[in-house]
C-alpha positions as CSV (number, residue, x, y, z in Angstrom):
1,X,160.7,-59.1,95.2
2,X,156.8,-59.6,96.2
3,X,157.3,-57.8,99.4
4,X,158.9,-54.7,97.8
5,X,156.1,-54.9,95.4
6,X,153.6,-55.1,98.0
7,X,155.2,-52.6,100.0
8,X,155.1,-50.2,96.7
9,X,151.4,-50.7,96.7
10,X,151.1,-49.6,99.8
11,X,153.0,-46.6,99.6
12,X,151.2,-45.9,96.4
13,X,148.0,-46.4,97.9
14,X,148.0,-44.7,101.0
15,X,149.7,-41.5,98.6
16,X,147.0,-41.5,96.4
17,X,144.5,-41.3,99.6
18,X,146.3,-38.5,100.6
19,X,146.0,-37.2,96.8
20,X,142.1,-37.6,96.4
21,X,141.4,-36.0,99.7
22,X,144.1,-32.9,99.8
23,X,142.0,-31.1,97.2
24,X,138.6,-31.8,98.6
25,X,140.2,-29.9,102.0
26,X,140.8,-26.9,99.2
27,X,137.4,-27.1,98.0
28,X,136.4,-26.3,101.6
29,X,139.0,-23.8,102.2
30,X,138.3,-22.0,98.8
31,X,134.7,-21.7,100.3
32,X,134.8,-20.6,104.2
33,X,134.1,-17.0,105.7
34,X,134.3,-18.0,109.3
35,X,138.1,-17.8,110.5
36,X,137.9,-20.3,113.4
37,X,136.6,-23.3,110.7
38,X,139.6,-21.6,108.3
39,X,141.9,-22.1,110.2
40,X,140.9,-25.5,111.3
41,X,140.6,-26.6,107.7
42,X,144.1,-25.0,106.8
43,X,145.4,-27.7,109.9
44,X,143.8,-30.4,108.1
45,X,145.3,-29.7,105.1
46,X,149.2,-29.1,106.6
47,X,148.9,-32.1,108.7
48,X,147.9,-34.2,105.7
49,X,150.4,-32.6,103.2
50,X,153.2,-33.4,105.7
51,X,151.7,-36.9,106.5
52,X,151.9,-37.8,102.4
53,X,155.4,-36.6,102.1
54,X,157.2,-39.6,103.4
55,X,154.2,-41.7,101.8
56,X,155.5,-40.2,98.4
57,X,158.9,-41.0,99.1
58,X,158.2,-44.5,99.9
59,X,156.3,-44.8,97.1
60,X,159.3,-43.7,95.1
61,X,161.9,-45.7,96.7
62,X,160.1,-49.0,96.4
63,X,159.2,-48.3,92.8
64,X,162.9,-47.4,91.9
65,X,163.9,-50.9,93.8
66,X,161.6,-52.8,91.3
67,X,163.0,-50.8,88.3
68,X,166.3,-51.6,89.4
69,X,165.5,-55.4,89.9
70,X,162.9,-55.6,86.7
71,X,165.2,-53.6,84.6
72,X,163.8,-50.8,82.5
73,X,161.6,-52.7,79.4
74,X,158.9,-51.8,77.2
75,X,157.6,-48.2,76.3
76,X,154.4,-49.1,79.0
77,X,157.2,-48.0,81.5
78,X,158.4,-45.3,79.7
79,X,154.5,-43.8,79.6
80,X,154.2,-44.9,83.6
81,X,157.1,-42.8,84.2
82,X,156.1,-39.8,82.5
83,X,152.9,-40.2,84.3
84,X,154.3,-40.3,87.6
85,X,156.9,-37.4,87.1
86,X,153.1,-35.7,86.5
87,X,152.2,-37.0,89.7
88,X,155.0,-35.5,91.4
89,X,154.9,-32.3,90.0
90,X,150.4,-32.5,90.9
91,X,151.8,-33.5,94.3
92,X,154.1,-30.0,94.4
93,X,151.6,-28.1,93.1
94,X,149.5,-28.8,96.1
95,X,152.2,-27.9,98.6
96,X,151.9,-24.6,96.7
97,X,148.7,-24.5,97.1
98,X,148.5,-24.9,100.7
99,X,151.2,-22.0,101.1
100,X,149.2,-19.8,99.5
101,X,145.9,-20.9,101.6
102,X,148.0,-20.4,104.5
103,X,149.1,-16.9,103.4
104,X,145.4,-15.8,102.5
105,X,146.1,-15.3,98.8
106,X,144.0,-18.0,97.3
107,X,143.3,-17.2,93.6
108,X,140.5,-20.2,92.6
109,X,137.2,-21.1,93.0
110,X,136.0,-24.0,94.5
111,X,134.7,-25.2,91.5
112,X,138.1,-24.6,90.8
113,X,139.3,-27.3,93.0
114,X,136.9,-29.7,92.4
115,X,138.0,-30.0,88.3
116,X,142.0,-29.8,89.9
117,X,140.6,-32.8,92.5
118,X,139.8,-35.0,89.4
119,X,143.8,-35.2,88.0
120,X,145.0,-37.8,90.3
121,X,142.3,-40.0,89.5
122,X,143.0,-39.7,85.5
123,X,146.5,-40.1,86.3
124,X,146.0,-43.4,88.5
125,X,143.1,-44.7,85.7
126,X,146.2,-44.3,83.6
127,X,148.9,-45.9,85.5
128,X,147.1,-48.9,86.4
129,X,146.0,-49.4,82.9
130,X,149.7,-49.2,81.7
131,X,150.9,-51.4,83.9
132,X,148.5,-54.1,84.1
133,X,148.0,-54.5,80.5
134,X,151.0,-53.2,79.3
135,X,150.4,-52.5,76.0
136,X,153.6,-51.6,74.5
């Protein structure tokens, strides 16, 4: 069970990379006249969005494989679920996001996305709280 846990910290990790640094692309979109440096950005941002799919999935897999071999105990779990389905649902926000970069109807600010940048940060301040300390 420690390599399935390691392997979930992985996946997790290399997500949440993907998660901090997906918005900060937006910030830059959300800010740039020139087409050519646009369009290079909007790359970026699709080639990093499809690259933390399977991330996300792993992620997911390897946490349900613990669940299933922990068993489901304590409300901690219960409160790091619910966090996570808010992860998932930041995480489909973003493709959003990028489709309507792509289609040239962005409707924030970049000061916007900087404030949207700072969720998956709470969320994994959160998480790693719950489920070190677990505190109920």
């Amino acid at each position: 069970m420690l390599w399935v846990k390691a392997l979930h910290l992985v996946f997790v990790v290399s997500w949440f990379a993907g998660l901090f640094y997906l918005p900060r692309i937006y910030v830059n979109l959300a800010m740039e006249p020139q087409p050519q440096a646009y369009a290079r950005l909007l790359l970026m941002a699709q080639k990093l969005y499809r690259f933390m799919q399977p991330l996300s999935i792993l992620a997911l897999a390897f946490g349900l494989w613990l669940w299933l071999g922990f068993g489901f105990h304590g409300g901690w779990l219960h409160a790091k679920l619910t966090l996570v389905a808010l992860l998932l649902g930041y995480h489909h926000y973003c493709g959003k996001l990028l489709k309507q970069f792509a289609a040239r109807q962005n409707r924030h600010s970049h000061r916007w996305y900087r404030w949207f940048n700072e969720i998956p940060v709470l969320l994994l301040f959160a998480i790693v709280i719950l489920v070190v300390t677990k505190p109920f």
